[in-house]
N, C-alpha and C positions, 0 to 999 in steps of 0.2 A: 202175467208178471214176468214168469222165465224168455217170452217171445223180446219183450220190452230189452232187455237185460242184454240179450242176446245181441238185439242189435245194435244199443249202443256200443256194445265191447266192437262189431266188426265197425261202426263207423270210428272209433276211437283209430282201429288199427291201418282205416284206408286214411285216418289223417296223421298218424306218425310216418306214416311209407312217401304219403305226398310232401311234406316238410321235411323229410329224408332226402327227398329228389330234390327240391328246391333250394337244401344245404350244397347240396351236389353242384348243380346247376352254377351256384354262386362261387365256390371256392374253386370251379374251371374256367370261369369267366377271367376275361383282363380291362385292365381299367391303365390310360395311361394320365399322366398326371405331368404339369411342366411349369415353370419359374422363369422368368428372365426374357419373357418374350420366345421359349423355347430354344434358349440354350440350355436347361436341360431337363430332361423328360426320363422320369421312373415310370413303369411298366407292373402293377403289382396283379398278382391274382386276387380271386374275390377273396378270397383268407386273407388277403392283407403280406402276402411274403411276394418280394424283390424278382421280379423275373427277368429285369434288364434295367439297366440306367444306363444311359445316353448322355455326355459333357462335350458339348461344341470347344472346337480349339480355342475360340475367341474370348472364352472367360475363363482359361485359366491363367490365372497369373500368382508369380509366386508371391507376390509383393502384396498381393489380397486372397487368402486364402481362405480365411472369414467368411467373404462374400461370396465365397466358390458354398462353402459348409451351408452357408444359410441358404441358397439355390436350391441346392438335395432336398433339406428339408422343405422345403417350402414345395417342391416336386413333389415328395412323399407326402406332403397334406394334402396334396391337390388330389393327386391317386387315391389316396384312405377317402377323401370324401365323394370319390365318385364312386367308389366299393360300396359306400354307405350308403349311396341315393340310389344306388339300381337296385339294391337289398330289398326280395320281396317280401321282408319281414320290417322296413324303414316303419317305424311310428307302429308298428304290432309291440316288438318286444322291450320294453326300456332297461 
C-alpha cells in the first residue's frame, strides 16, 4: 500500500512541474491579433498583457475616433482568442 501511495505522490508532482512548464510556455508565447483589414494589430503575450499595438496612418481621423477605439478592441479580441485557442489547457479547464 506505502509503494502504491508513493507513486502516486511522485506522479502527482511530475504533473504540477509539467503544467508549470506548459503555464510557462504559454504566458512567453505572442499571439498577434488585427481589425480593419490590418490597420491595426495588438501583439499580446500568452498572459493576455499588451506587448505592442500597431495603428496604420490611414485610420486615424479625428473626426472618427470611435471607430479608431472600436479597431483596438476588436484587435485585442482577436489577440485574447488566439491566446485562448493555442492554450494547452483550451477545453481541460472551464
Amino acid at each position: 500500500m506505502g509503494s502504491g501511495f508513493s507513486k502516486m505522490k511522485k506522479q502527482r508532482k511530475q504533473m504540477e512541474e509539467q503544467f508549470a512548464r506548459m503555464q510557462e510556455e504559454l504566458a512567453n508565447s505572442e499571439h498577434e491579433g488585427s481589425a480593419g483589414g490590418g490597420l491595426v494589430k495588438i501583439v499580446l503575450t500568452g498572459d493576455k498583457n499588451i506587448k505592442s499595438i500597431k495603428i496604420s496612418p490611414e485610420c486615424v481621423d479625428k473626426e472618427d475616433v470611435e471607430g479608431l477605439q472600436d479597431l483596438i478592441i476588436a484587435a485585442f479580441n482577436d489577440a485574447a482568442a488566439r491566446v485562448e485557442a493555442s492554450s494547452p489547457m483550451n477545453g481541460f479547464i472551464q
